[in-house]
VEXKENU-462732 format. One record per residue (C-alpha): z, y, x; residue in one letter. Coordinates in steps of 0.02 Angstrom, whole numbers, plus 50000, padded with zeros to 5 digits. Example, Ala and Ser with C-alpha at 12.3 -4.5 7.8 and 13.67 -1.06 7.14 Angstrom:
503904977550615A;503574994750684S;
***
This chain:
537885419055222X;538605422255072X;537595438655051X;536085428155075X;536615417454928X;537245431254829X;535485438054864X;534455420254796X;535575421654633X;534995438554595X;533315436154610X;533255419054511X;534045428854386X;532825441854385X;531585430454336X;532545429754168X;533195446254157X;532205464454196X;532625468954359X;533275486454293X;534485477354181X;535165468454350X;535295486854429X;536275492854293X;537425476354279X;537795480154477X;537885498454459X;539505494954318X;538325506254197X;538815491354093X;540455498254015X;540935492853848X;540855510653794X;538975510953824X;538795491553743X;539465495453577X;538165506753474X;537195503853333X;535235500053362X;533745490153337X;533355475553430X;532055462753407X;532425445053422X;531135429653447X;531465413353425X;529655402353478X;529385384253444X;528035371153487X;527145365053327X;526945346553324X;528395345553471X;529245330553420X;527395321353401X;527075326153572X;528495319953652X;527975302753557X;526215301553657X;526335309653807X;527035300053957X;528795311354008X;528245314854176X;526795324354089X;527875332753961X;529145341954094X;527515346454170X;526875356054029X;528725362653997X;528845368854139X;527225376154119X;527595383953966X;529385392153999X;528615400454153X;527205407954069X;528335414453921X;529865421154043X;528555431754146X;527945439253958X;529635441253923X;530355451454064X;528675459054079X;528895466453923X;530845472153956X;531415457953850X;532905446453898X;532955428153898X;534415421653788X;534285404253786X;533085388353787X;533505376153629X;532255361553677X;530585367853662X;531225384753574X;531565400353680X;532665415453607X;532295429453664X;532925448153650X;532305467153667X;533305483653669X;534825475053725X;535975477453838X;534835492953903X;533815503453781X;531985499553779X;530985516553810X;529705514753667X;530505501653563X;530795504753370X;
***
């Protein structure tokens, strides 16, 4: 049982992390030692133009719809592109690239 829910964790997180980052958090390729060097990451913060005026007209029940909607859509872009979800901040989403694992291509 536990297994089982150990197994449900790591794949919810995958949808927020690349799965290849999860492999190397398990396989302790993690160290510190391989964390601390110098590079170039990108960071994006998004946000939803006219947000606050949205939330104003549109009945809530509609508005967690889109949400929802919305976070999905830009998580899948995000992890399909190797990035890593960092945090939601109302409608913004920070998000990372080349971090923790090096990004083959990334400059």
């Amino acid at each position: 049982r536990s297994f089982g829910a150990m197994q449900r964790g790591l794949e919810a997180f995958a949808k927020f992390v690349p799965r290849d980052v999860v492999k190397m958090m398990l396989s302790g390729a993690m160290s510190q030692k391989n964390l601390m060097t110098w590079r170039t990451v990108t960071v994006m913060f998004t946000d939803i133009v006219g947000f606050t005026s949205l939330c104003e007209t549109v009945p809530s029940e509609d508005l967690v719809g889109l949400m929802a909607d919305f976070f999905e859509a830009m998580c899948e872009e995000i992890v399909a592109t190797g990035g890593i979800l960092d945090k939601f901040i109302g409608d913004c989403i920070m998000a990372l690239w080349n971090v923790p694992a090096r990004l083959q291509g990334h400059q």
